[in-house]
C-alpha positions in Angstrom: -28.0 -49.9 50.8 -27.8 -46.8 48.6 -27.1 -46.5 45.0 -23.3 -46.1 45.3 -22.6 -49.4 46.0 -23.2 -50.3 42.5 -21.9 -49.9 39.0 -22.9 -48.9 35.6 -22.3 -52.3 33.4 -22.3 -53.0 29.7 -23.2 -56.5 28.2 -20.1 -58.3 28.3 -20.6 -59.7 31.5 -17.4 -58.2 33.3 -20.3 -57.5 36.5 -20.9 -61.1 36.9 -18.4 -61.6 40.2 -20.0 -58.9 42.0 -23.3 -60.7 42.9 -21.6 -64.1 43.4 -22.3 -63.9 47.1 -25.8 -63.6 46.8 -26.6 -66.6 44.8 -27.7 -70.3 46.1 -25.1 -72.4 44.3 -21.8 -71.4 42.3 -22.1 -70.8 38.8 -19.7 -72.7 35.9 -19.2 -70.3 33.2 -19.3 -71.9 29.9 -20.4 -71.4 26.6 -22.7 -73.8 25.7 -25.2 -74.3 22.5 -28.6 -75.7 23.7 -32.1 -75.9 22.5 -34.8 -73.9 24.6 -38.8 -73.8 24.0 -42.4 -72.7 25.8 -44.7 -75.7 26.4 -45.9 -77.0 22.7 -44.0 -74.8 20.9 -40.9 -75.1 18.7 -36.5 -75.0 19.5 -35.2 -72.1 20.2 -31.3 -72.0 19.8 -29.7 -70.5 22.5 -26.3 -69.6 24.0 -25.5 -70.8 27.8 -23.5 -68.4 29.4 -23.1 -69.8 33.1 -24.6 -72.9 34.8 -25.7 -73.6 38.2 -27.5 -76.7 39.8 -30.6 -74.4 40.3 -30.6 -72.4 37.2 -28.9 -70.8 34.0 -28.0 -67.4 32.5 -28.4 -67.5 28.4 -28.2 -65.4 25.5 -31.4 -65.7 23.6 -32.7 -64.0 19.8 -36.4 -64.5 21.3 -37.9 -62.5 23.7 -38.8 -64.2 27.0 -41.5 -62.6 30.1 -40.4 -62.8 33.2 -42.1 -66.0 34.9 -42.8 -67.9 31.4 -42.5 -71.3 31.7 -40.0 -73.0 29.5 -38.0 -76.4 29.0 -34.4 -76.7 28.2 -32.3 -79.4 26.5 -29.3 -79.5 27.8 -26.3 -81.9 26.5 -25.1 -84.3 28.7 -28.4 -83.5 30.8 -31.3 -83.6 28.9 -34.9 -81.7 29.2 -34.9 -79.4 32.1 -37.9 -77.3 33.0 -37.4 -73.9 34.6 -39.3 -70.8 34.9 -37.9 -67.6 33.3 -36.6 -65.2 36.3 -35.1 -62.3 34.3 -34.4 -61.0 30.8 -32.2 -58.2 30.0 -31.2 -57.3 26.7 -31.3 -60.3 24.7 -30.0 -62.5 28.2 -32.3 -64.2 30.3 -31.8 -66.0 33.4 -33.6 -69.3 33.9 -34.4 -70.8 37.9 -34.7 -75.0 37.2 -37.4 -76.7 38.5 -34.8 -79.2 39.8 -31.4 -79.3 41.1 -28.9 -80.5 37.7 -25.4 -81.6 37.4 -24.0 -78.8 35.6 -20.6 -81.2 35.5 -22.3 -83.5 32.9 -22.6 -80.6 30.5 -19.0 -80.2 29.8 -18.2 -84.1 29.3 -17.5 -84.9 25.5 -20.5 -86.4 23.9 -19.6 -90.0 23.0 -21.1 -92.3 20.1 -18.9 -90.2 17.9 -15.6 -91.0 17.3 -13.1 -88.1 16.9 -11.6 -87.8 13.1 -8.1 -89.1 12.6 -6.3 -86.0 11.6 -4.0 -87.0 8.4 -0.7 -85.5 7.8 0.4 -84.2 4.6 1.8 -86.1 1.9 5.0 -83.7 0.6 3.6 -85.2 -2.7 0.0 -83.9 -2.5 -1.1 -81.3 -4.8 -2.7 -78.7 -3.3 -4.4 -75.9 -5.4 -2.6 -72.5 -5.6 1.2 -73.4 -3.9 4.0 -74.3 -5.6 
């Protein structure tokens, strides 16, 4: 295959469909705040971008090296451990160490009750309108 067949991207991500065919398991794109971290060391907040049963992509303000081990906490999932397969310009892709759900990250989280939205009073004084 020679160089033709590919193009120039920036960082937004438009590329992402063009590889779809060569990876294991479809990806859910998403945007997703979750926690990651190297063994013993602290949270690190990152940004999912996609999610697949085998692995993640995620934005990230700390620099990863390609085959670090790491853990992730995911919501709805929990601790997943994965080994660090690329990083490009603040994005890194992680390959689990086990097959995951990625369903059960986009459920609500429960325990918390949604707030009851209140409507206006026409009598309630509200700073600054007349």
């Amino acid at each position: 295959m020679d160089a033709s067949n590919f193009r120039q991207t920036g960082d937004d991500g438009e590329d992402d469909g063009q590889f779809e065919h060569l990876r294991a398991s479809p990806r859910d794109s998403m945007l997703l705040l979750a926690a990651i971290r190297r063994p013993g060391g602290a949270d690190v907040p990152i940004k999912v971008r996609n999610l697949s049963q085998g692995g993640m992509m995620a934005e990230s303000t700390m620099s990863f090296s390609r085959g670090e081990i790491v853990e992730t906490e995911l919501r709805g999932i929990g601790p997943v451990s994965g080994k660090v397969a690329w990083t490009a310009g603040g994005k890194i892709g992680v390959a689990f160490d086990r097959e995951i759900d990625p369903k059960l990250a986009r459920k609500p989280v429960t325990g918390n009750p949604q707030p009851q939205l209140v409507k206006a009073s026409k009598t309630m004084w509200r700073p600054g309108l007349r």
